[in-house]
VOGU-3710 file (C-alpha; in Angstrom, 3 decimals, decimal comma):
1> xxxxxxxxxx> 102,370/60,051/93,123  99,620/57,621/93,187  99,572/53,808/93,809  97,663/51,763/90,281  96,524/48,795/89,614  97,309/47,954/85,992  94,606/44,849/85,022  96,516/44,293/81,536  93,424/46,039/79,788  93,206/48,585/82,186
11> xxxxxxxxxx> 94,175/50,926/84,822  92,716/52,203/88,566  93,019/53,423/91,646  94,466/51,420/94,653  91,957/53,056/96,212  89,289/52,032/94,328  89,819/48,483/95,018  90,060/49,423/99,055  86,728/51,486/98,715  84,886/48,279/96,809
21> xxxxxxxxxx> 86,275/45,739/100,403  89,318/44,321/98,745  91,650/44,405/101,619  95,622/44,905/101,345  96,111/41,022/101,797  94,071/40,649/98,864  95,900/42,606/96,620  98,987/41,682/97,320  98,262/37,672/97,161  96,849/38,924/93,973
31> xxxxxxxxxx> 100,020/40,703/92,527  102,099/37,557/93,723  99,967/35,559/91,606  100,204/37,524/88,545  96,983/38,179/88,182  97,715/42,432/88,503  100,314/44,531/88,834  100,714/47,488/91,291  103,117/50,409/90,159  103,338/54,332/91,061
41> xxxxxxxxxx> 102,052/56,914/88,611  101,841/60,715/88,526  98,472/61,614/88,075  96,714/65,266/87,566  94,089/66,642/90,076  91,660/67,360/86,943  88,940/70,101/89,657  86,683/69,773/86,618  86,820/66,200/85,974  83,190/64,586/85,510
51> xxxxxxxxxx> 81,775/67,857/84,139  80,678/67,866/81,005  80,865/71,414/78,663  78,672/72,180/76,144  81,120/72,987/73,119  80,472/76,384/71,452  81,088/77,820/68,391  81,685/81,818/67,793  79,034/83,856/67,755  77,995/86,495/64,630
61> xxxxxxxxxx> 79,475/89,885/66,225  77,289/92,667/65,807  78,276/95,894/64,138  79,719/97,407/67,070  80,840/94,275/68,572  82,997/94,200/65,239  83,959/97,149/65,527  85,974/96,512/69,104  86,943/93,084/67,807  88,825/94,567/64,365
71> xxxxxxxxxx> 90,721/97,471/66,922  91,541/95,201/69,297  92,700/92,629/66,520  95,014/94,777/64,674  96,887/95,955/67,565  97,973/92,010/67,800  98,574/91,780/64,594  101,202/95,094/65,125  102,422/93,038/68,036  102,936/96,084/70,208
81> xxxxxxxxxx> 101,767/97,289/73,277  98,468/98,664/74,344  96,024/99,253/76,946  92,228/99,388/75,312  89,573/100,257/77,961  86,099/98,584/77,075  83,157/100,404/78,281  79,992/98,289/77,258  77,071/98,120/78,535  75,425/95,156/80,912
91> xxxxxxxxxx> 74,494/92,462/78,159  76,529/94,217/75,468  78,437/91,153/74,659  81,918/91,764/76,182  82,706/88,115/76,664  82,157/86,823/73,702  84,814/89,814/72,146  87,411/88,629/74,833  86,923/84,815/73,041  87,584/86,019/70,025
101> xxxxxxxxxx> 90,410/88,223/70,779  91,700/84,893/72,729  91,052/82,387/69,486  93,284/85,102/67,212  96,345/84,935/70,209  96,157/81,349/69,943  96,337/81,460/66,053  98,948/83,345/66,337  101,025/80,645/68,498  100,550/82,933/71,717
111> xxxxxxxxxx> 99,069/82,781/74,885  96,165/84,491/76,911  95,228/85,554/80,737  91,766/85,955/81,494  90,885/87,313/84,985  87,931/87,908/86,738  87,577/89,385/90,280  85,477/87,078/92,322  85,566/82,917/92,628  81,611/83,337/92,649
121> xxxxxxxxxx> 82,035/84,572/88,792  84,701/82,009/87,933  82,475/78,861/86,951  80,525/80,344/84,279  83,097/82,103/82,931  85,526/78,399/82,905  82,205/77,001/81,648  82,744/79,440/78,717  86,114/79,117/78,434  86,360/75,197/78,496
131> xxxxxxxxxx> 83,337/75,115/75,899  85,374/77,161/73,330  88,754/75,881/73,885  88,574/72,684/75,881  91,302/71,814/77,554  93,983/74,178/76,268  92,475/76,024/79,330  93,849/75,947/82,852  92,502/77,318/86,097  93,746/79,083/88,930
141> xxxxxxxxxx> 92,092/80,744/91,945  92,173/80,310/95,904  88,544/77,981/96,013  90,871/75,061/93,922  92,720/72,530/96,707  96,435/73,330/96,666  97,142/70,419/95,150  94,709/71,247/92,041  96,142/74,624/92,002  99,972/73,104/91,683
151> xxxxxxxxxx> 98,521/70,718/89,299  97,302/73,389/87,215  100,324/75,896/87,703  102,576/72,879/86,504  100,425/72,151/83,339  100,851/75,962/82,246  104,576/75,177/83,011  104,391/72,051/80,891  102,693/74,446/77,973  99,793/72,034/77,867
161> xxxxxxxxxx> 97,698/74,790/78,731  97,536/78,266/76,501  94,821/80,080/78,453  94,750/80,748/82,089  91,361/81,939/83,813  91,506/82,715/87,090  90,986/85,432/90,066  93,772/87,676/91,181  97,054/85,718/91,556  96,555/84,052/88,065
171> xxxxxxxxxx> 98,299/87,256/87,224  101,239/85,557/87,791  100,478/82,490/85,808  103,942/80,876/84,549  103,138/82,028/80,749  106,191/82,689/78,395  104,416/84,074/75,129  101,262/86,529/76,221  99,410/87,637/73,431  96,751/88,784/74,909
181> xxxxxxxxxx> 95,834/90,203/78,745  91,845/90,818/79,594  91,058/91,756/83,112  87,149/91,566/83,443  85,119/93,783/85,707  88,500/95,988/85,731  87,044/98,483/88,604  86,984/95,831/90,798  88,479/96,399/94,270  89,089/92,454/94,630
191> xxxxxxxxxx> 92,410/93,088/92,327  94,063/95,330/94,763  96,080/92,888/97,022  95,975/94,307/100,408  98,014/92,190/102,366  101,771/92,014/101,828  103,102/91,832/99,020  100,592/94,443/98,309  100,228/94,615/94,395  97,391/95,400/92,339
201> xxxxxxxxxx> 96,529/92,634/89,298  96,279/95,385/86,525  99,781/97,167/87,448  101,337/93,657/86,683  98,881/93,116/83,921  100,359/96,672/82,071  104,325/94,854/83,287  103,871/92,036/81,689  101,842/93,145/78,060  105,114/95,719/77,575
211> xxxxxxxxxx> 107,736/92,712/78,683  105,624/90,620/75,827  104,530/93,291/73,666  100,729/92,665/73,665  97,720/94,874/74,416  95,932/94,766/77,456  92,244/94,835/77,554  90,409/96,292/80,702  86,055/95,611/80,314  83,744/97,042/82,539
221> xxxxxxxxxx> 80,409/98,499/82,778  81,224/100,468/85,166  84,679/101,510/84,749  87,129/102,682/87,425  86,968/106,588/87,666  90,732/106,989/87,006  90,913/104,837/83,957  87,922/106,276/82,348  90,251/109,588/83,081  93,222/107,928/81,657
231> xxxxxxxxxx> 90,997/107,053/78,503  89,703/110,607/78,212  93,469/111,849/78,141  94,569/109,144/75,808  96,556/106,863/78,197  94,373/104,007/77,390  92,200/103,635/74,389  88,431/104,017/74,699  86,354/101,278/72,830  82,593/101,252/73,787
241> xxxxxxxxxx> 79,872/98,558/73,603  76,561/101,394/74,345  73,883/98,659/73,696  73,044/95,024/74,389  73,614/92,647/71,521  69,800/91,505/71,151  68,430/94,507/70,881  67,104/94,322/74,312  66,306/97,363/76,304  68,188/98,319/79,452
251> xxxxxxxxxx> 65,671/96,683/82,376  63,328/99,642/83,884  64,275/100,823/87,012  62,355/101,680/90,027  63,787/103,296/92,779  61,536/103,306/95,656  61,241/105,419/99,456  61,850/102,876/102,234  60,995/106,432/104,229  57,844/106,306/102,843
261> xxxxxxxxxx> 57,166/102,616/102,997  57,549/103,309/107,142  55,107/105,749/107,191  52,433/103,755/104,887  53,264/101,502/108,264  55,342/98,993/106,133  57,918/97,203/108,342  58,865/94,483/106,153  62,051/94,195/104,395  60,072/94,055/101,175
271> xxxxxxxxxx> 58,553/96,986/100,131  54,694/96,799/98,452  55,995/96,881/95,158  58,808/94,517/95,275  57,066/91,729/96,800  54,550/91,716/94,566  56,246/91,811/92,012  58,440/88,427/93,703  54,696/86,676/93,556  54,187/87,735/90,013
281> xxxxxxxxxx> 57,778/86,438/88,628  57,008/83,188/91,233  54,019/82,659/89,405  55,111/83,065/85,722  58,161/80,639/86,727  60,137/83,737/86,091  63,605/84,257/88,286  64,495/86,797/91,099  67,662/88,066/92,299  67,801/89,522/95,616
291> xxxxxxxxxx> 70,693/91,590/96,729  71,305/92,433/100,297  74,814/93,526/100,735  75,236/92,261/104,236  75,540/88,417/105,918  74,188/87,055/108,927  70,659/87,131/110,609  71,282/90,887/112,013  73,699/93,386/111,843  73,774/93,936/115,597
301> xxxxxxxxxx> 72,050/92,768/119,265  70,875/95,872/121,385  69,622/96,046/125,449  66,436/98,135/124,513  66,686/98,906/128,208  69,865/100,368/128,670  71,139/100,265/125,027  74,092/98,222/125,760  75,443/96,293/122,642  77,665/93,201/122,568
311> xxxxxxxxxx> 81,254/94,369/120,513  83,951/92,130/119,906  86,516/92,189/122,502  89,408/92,205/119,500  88,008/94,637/117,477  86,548/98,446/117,461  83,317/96,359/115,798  79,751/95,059/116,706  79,182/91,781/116,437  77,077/90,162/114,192
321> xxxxxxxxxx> 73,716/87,702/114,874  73,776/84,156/113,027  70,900/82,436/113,901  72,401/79,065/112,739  74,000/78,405/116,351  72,307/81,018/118,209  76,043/83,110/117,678  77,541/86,427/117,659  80,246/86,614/115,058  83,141/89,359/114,242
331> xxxxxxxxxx> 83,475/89,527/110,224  87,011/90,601/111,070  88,494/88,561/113,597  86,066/85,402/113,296  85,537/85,910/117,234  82,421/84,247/118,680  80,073/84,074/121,588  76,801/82,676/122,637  73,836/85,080/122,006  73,089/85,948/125,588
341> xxxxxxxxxx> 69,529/85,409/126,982  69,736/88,462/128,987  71,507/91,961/128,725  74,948/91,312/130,344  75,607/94,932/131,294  71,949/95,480/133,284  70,735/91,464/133,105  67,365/92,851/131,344  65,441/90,264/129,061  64,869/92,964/126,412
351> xxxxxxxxxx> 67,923/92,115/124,616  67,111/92,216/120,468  68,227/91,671/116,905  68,387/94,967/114,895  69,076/95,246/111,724  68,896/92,610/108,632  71,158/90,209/107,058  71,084/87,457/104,761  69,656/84,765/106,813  66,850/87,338/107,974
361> xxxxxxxxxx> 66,088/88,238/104,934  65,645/84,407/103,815  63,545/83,653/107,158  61,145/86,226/106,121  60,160/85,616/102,628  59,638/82,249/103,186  57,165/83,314/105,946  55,658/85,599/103,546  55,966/83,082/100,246  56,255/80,158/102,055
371> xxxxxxxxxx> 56,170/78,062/98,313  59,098/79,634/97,363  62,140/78,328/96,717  65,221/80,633/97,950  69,168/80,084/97,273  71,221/81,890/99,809  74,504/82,986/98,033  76,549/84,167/101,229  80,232/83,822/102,674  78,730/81,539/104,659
381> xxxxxxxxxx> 76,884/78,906/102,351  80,033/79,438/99,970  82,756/78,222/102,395  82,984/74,757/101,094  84,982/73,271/98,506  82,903/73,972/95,021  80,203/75,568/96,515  79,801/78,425/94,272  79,726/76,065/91,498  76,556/73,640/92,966
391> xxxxxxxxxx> 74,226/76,801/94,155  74,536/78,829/90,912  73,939/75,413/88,811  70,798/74,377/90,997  69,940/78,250/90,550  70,496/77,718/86,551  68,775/74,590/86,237  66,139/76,246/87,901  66,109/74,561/91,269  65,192/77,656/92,885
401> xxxxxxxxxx> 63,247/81,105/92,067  65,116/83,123/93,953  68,891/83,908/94,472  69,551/85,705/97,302  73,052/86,848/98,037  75,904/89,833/98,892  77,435/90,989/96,518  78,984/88,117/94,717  76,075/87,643/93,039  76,300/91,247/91,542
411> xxxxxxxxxx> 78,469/90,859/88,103  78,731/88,734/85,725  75,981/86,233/86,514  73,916/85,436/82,749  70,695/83,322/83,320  68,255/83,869/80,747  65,008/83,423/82,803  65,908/86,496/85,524  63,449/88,644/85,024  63,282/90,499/88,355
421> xxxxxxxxxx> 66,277/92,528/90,599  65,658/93,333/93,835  67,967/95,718/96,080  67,568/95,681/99,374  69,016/97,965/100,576  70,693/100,094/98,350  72,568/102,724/100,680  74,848/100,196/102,165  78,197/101,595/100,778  76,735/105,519/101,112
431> xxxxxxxxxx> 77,654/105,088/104,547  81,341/104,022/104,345  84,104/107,010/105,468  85,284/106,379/101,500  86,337/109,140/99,168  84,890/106,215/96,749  81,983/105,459/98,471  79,678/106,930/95,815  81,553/105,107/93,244  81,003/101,945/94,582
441> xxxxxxxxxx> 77,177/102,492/95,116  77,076/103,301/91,127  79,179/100,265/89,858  77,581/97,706/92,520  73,356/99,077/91,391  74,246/99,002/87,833  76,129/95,692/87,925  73,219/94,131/89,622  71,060/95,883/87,732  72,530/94,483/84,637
451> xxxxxxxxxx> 71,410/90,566/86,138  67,622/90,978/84,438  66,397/90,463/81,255  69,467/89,736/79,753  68,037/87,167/77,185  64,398/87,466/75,690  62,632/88,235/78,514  61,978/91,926/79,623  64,124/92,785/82,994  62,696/94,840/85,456
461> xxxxxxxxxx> 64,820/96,027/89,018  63,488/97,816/92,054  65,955/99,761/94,344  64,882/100,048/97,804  66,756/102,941/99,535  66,657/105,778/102,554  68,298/108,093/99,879  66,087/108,068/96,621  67,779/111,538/95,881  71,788/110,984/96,293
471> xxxxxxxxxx> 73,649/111,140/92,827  74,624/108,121/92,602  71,252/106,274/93,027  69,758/108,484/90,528  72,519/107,897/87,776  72,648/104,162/88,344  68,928/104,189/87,576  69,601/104,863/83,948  72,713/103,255/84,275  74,183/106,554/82,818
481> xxxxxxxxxx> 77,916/106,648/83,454  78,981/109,582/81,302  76,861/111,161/83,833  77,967/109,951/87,105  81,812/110,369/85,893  81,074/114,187/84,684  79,527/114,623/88,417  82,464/112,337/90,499  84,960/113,950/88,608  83,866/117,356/89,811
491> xxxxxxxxxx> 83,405/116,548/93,131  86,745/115,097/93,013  88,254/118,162/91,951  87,414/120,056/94,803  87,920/117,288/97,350  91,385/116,677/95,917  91,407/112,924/95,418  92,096/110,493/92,773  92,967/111,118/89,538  93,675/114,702/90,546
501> xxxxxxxxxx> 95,890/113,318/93,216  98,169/110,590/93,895  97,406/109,045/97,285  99,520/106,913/99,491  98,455/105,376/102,791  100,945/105,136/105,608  99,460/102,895/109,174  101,068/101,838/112,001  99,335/98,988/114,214  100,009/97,893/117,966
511> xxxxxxxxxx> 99,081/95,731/120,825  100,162/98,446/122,738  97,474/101,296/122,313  99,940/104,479/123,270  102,902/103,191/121,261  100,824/103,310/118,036  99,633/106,543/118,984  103,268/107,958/119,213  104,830/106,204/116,464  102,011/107,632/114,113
521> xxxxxxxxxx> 102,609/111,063/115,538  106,132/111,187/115,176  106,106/109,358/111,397  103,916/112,214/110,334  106,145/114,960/112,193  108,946/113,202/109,986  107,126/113,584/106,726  106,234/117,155/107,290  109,880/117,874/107,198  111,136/115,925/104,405
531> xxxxxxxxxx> 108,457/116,455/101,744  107,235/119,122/99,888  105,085/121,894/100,901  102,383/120,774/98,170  101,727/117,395/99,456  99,070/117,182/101,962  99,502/114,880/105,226  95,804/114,147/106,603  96,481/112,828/110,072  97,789/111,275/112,350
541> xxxxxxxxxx> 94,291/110,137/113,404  92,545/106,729/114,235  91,690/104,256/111,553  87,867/104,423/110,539  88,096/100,528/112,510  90,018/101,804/115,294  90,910/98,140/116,887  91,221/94,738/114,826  92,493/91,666/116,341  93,923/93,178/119,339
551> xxxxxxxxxx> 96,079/95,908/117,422  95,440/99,303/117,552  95,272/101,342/114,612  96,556/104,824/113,425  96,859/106,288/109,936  97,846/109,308/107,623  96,832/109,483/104,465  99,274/111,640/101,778  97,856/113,695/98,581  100,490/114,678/96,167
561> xxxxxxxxxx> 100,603/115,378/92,554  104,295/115,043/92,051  106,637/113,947/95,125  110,161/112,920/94,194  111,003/112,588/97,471  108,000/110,126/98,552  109,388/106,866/97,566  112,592/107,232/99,296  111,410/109,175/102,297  109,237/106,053/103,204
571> xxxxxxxxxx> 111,693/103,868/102,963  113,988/105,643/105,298  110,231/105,177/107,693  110,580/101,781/107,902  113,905/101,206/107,950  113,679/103,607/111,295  111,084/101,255/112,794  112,622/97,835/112,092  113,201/97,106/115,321  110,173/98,237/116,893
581> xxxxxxxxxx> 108,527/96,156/114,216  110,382/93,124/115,430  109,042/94,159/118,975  105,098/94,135/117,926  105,001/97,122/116,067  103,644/97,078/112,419  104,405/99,678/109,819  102,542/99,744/106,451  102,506/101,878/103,767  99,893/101,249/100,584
591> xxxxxxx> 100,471/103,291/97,704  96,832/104,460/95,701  94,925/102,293/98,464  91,504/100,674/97,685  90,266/100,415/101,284  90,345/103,141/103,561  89,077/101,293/106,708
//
């Protein structure tokens, strides 16, 4: 509730008259007098009021835009459930399908959920939303004040709102006639939930299109391994988007040696090629995008004397340089310390920054470029309230030339003047202990990839990397997925992992080192006995992050194709350990986990 002013011809704020120097006194001699009135009101937090959207009208579909439309159209027409996988292409036009799809739902007298996986992509995809359909839209993600989110949640109660655009959670959006579900990006690993209640967004997604009796539709460029398997076996129906909608090539590729950059004696961050072709695009007024998948100033601080380096005393982790404070961060934790002047183990002054982050990275182009203007697109520049939605609108109205950022700035960004791509460091997630770590290389180079020469202009990326050769690297540079899926899905195969097996992750965390150690041991002992002689137990063994927050971490990972038993036999687990779990203990158990770490 909020206190008004009504002025006979119009309404506002208490506030406002307190933020103009009309005191309390003031307004009440005022009311006395007759002059106003001051009543209570209920009053939406509107997060986009002010901004102004460009209204749009559909679009001419191409052929095979049209194509996907008319499939995905006469499914809701049937009104019956289905689960369409869209493979298209970077620039192929997905979005403006998924308005479509969303106008004939509405026609219909239904509803829609749109999701996408990050906050970063959220305002240009409201900005498209709120242009077609004004405000029969409603938003929900975690960057929106609570109060704006219960504002929102209640209008979509209220059925003032049809269409619901969010992250994650919006999943759950209080809708009572779906016609239509689209998760964007759909290989994401942002949907998995990995805290309790663990859940992942499309498992509800599939609930709730049978409960309604609408299709779902899953779009990617880069699809999740195991649904492009479920596609190939007919679980989900294939609908494919192979070129961009103006006739645009896919941008040319470069994939270039940082090996060989060394021994040219290159140091820089930038190889030759790259940062010449920065000046070129800075001198056409042409956009960059620079992806380094890491934040911070430097990944790590090192004695070069004795080799001692500073790790957080919470975690099995290094700690990470920000030169903004002169601090040494844990990405886990959020544990901090002073940088130290000297080496605290042998009090040497050759203590160093190795490594490069974000902030580095920024430092030195401006040394090398210093007319350049740079965005820096980080957890750390995003952390304030509509952040993401001021740095990629100074970076569209071209404020800057270059966006620099992790990996939010990956998918789904469309700026006509990016011309030029530039990956850092492109080997980032080789180096994960991930059965999907290849995967993820793939989706995140093509997805970044897919940031240039969307529009008119001609796109161009360069890929700088220790491992020109690996599969993954290769494939990305054509952006050929048929490819990389024909390889993963061999290697797969022999591995034994996902979709050839079902995986389950079962890990036990504890102050008390020994105890976790134990419990772990004797967990797995117990699953040895009660499940089948198919499934395979790896572990007991330490998490890949041994130590987080002062809990010690064990783990065993399960492969089974079909366990009857499983479901049951865990629950049995943690019913054994409730009361060590009331004592400090932690048992969790995350069926077909995302993260491994």
């Amino acid at each position: 509730m909020y206190q008004l002013i009504d002025l006979g011809e119009s309404e506002c704020f208490v506030d406002e008259f307190k933020q103009a120097g009309v005191s309390d006194t003031t307004i009440r001699t005022l009311e006395a007098k007759g002059y106003l009135t001051v009543f209570q009101k209920e009053v939406d937090r509107d997060p986009y009021a002010g901004v102004a959207f460009e209204p749009s009208e559909p679009l001419l579909l191409t052929a095979q835009q049209q194509q996907v439309y008319e499939r995905i159209y006469a499914v809701q027409q049937a009104g019956v459930t289905k689960t369409f996988l869209l493979h298209g292409v970077t620039g192929s036009g997905k979005t403006e399908i998924y308005l479509q799809t969303i106008a004939q739902a509405l026609a219909a007298g239904k509803q829609a959920i749109m999701l996408v996986p990050e906050i970063a992509l959220t305002p240009q995809m409201v900005n498209r939303f709120k242009g077609r359909f004004g405000e029969k839209v409603a938003v929900l993600h975690s960057a929106l004040s609570a109060g704006e989110r219960l504002d929102e949640w209640q209008k979509i109660e209220r059925q003032e709102a049809s269409i619901v655009v969010g992250a994650r959670s919006a999943i759950f959006a209080p809708l009572t006639n779906i016609g239509l579900i689209i998760i964007d990006e759909e290989h994401e690993a942002t949907y998995k939930q990995e805290d309790y209640p663990r859940y992942h967004a499309r498992d509800i997604a599939l609930w709730r299109a049978d409960y309604h009796n609408c299709p779902v539709v899953l779009g990617s460029a880069t699809p999740n391994v195991e649904s492009f398997a479920r596609a190939a076996k007919g679980v989900y129906e294939l609908v494919q988007l192979p070129e961009r909608i103006n006739q645009q090539p896919l941008p040319l590729v470069e994939v270039v040696d940082l090996k060989d950059e060394q021994r040219a004696g290159n140091n820089s961050s930038f190889s030759r090629v790259l940062l010449e072709k920065i000046k070129d695009r800075h001198q056409k007024g042409e956009q960059t995008v620079l992806m380094l998948n890491r934040r911070g100033f430097a990944s790590f601080v090192m004695c070069r004397d004795c080799g001692f380096v500073p790790e957080c005393p919470h975690c099995s982790i290094t700690l990470t340089y920000h030169k903004r404070g002169h601090q040494l961060k844990c990405h886990y934790c959020g544990h901090q310390a002073p940088m130290p002047p000297t080496c605290p183990s042998c009090q040497s002054p050759h203590i160093r920054q190795y490594g490069t982050g974000t902030q580095k990275i920024e430092e030195e182009l401006l040394e090398l470029l210093p007319s350049i203007r740079i965005i820096r697109m980080d957890v750390d520049t995003t952390t304030r309230k509509g952040s993401h939605e001021k740095l990629l609108r100074a970076f569209g109205n071209k404020e800057a030339d270059v966006l620099l950022g992790t990996q939010m700035i990956a998918k789904g960004l469309d700026f006509a003047n990016i011309t030029l791509v530039g990956v850092l460091n492109g080997d980032t997630a080789l180096n994960v202990p991930d059965f999907r770590a290849a995967e993820r290389t793939f989706q995140l180079l093509t997805q970044v990839s897919g940031r240039a020469g969307r529009h008119h202009l001609i796109g161009e990326v360069i890929v700088q990397t220790f491992n020109p050769d690996h599969y993954s690297i290769q494939l990305a540079k054509y952006q050929n997925y048929i490819g990389f899926y024909n390889h993963e899905m061999q290697l797969r195969k022999l591995t034994g992992y996902p979709p050839y097996y079902l995986t389950t992750l079962v890990q036990v965390s504890s102050t008390d080192e020994r105890k976790g150690e134990q419990t772990m041991a004797q967990i797995v002992q117990f699953l040895k006995r009660e499940l089948g002689e198919q499934t395979i137990l790896l572990g007991p063994t330490p998490a890949p992050i041994a130590k987080i927050n002062n809990r010690y971490r064990y783990q065993c990972l399960i492969k089974y194709k079909i366990e009857p038993a499983l479901r049951e036999t865990l629950r049995r687990v943690l019913e054994s350990y409730q009361k060590e779990i009331r004592n400090g203990l932690s048992v969790s158990i995350d069926f077909e986990p995302y993260m491994m770490m």
